[in-house]
C-alpha positions as a LaTeX table, in Angstrom:
\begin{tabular}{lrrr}
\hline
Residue & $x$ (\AA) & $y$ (\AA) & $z$ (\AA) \\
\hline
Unk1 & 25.67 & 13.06 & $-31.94$ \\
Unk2 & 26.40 & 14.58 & $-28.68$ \\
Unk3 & 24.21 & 17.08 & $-27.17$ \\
Unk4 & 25.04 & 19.28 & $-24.39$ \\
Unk5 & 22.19 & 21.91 & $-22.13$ \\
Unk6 & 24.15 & 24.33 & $-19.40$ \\
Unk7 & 20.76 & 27.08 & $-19.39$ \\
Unk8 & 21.99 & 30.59 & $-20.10$ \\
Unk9 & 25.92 & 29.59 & $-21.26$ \\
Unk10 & 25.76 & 26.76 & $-24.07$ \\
Unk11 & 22.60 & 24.62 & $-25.55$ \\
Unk12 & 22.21 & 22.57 & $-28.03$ \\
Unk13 & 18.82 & 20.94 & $-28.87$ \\
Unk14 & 17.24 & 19.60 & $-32.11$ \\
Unk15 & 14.61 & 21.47 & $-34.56$ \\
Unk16 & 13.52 & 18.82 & $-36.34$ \\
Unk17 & 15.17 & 14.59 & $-36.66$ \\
Unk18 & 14.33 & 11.06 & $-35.87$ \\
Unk19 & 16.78 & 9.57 & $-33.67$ \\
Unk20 & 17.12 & 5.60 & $-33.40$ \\
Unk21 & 18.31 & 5.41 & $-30.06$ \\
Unk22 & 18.83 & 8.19 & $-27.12$ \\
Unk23 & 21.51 & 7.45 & $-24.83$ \\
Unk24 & 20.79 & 10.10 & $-21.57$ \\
Unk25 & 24.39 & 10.42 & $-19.95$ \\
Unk26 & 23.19 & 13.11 & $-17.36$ \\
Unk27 & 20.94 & 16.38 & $-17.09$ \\
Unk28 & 23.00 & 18.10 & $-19.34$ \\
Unk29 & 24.33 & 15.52 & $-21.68$ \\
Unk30 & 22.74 & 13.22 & $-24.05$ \\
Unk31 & 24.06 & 10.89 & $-27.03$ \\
Unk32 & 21.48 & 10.48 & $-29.80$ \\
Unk33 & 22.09 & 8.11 & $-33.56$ \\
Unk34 & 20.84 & 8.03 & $-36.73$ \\
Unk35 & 20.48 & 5.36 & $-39.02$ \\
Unk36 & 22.30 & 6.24 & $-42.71$ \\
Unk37 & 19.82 & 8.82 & $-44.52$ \\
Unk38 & 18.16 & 10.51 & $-41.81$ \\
Unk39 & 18.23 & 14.28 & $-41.72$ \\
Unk40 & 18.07 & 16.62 & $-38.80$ \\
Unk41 & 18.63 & 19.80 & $-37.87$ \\
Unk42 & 21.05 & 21.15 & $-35.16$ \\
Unk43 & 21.05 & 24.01 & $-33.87$ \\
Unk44 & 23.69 & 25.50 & $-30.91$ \\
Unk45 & 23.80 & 28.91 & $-29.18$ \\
Unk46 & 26.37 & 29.70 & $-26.76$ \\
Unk47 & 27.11 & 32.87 & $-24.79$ \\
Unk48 & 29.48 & 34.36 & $-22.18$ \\
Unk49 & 29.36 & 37.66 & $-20.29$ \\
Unk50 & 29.14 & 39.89 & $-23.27$ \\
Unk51 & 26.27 & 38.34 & $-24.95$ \\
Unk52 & 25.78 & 35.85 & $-27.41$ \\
Unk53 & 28.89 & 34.54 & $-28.76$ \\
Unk54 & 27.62 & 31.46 & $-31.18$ \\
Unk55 & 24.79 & 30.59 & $-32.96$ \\
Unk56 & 24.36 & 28.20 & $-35.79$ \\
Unk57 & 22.11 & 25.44 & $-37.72$ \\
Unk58 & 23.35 & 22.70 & $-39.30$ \\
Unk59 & 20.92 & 20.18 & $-41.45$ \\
Unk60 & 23.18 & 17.29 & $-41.61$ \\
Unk61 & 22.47 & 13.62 & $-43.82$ \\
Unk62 & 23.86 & 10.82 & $-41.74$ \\
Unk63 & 25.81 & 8.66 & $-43.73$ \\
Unk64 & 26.77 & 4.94 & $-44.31$ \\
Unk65 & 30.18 & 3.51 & $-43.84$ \\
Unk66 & 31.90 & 4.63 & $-46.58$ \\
Unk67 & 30.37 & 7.45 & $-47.85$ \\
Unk68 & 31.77 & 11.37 & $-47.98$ \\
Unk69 & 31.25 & 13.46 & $-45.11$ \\
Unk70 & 31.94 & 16.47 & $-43.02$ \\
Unk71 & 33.28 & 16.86 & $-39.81$ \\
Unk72 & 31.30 & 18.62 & $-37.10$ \\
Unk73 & 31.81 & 19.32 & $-33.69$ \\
Unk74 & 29.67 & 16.83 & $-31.54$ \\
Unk75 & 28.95 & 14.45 & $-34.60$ \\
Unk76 & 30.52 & 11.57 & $-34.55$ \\
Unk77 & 31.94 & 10.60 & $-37.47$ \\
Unk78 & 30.48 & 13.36 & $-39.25$ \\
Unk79 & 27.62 & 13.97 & $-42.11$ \\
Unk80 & 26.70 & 15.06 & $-45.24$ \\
Unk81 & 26.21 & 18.85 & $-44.54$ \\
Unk82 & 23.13 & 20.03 & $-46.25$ \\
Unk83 & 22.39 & 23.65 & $-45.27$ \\
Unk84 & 24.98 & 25.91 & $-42.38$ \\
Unk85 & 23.98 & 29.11 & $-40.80$ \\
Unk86 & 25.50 & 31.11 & $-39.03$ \\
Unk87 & 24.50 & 33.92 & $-36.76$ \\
Unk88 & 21.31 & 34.60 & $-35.09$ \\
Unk89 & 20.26 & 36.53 & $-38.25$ \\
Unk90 & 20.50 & 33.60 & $-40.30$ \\
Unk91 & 19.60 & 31.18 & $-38.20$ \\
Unk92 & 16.41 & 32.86 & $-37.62$ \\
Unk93 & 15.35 & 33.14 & $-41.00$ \\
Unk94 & 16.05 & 29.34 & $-41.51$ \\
Unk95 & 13.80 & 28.48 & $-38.61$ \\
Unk96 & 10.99 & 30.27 & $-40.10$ \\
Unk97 & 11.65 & 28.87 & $-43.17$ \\
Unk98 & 11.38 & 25.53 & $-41.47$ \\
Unk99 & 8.10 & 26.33 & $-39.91$ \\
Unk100 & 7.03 & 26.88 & $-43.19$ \\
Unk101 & 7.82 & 23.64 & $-44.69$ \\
Unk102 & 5.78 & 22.41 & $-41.31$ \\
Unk103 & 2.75 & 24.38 & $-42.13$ \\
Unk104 & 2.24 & 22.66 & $-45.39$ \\
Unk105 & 2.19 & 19.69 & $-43.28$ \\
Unk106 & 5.66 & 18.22 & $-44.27$ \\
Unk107 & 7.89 & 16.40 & $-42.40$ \\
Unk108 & 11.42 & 18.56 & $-42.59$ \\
Unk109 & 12.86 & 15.17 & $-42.12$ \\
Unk110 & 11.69 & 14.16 & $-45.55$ \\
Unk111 & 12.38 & 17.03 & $-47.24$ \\
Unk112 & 14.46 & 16.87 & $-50.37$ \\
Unk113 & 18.15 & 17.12 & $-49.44$ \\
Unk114 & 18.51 & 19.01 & $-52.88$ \\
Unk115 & 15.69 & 21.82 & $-51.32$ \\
Unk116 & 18.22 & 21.75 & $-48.35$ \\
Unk117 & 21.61 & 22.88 & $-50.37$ \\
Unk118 & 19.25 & 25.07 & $-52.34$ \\
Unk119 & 18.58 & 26.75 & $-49.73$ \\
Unk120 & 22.00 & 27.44 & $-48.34$ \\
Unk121 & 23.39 & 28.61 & $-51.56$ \\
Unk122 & 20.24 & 30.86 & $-51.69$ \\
Unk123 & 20.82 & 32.30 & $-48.26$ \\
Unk124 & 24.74 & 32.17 & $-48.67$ \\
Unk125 & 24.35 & 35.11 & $-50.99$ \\
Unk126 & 21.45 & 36.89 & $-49.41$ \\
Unk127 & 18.64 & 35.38 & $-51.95$ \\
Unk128 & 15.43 & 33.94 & $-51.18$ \\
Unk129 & 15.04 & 30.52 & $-51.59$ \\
Unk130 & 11.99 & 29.22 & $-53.23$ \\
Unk131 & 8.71 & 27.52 & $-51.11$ \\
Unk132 & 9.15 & 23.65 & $-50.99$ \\
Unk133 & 5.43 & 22.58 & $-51.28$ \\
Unk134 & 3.57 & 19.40 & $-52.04$ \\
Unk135 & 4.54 & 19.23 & $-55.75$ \\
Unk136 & 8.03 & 19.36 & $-54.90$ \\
Unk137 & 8.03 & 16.47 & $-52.50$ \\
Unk138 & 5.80 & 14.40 & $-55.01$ \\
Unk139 & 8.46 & 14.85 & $-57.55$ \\
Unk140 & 11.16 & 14.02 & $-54.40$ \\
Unk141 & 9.63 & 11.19 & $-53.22$ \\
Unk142 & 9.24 & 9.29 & $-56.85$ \\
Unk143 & 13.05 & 9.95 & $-57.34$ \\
Unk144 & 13.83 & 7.89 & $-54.07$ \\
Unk145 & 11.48 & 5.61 & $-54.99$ \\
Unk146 & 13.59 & 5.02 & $-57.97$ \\
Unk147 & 17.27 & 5.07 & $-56.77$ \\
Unk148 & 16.03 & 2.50 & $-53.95$ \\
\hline
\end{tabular}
């Protein structure tokens, strides 16, 4: 995945992931990988003289060789699109509910990727999505446990 940073016109940083390499091509460029499996969350913002004129948070799956995925600007090949938001409205309520995954001391990263597309569909038509709390990811982490 390719990140890019100009301050004030386009930026693109990560809220949450575990990258297995960083490649730094300059100030305001940097490559970053993932190893099949991994989640992380992308988000972008970009403006021009009007205001801003993008924002948006992707929680993409890396995948295998193989495997089904999406296309998405920057990610290269592509991933397993979990959750999309779009516009600073959304986007905003996603980040808070990712702080609140954090505050029950949860990794995001190893979140469910089930609570993930639960989520979007939730949001998607203006719902609340339920909490994701310890129970939950005790339930999640005996199913992996079992498909590995």
């Amino acid at each position: 995945m390719t990140l890019f940073w100009r301050e004030g016109s386009h930026e693109d940083w990560l809220r949450f992931g575990r990258p297995v390499c960083e490649r730094i091509i300059d100030r305001r460029q940097r490559i970053e990988s993932y190893a099949p499996g991994q989640v992380f969350a992308l988000v972008r913002w970009a403006s021009n003289d009007y205001g801003t004129r993008r924002s948006t948070l992707d929680i993409v799956r890396a995948v295998g060789r193989g495997e089904m995925l999406t296309r998405l600007p920057g990610i290269n090949p592509g991933g397993e699109l979990l959750l999309s938001a779009r516009s600073w409205h959304r986007v905003r309520k996603v980040l808070g509910l990712i702080d609140a995954i954090e505050e029950t001391g949860i990794d995001p990263c190893d979140v469910s990727p089930e609570h993930w597309r639960h989520m979007h569909n939730r949001l998607a038509v203006g719902m609340t999505p339920r909490a994701y709390n310890a129970k939950h990811h005790r339930a999640w982490l005996r199913r992996r446990t079992f498909r590995s």
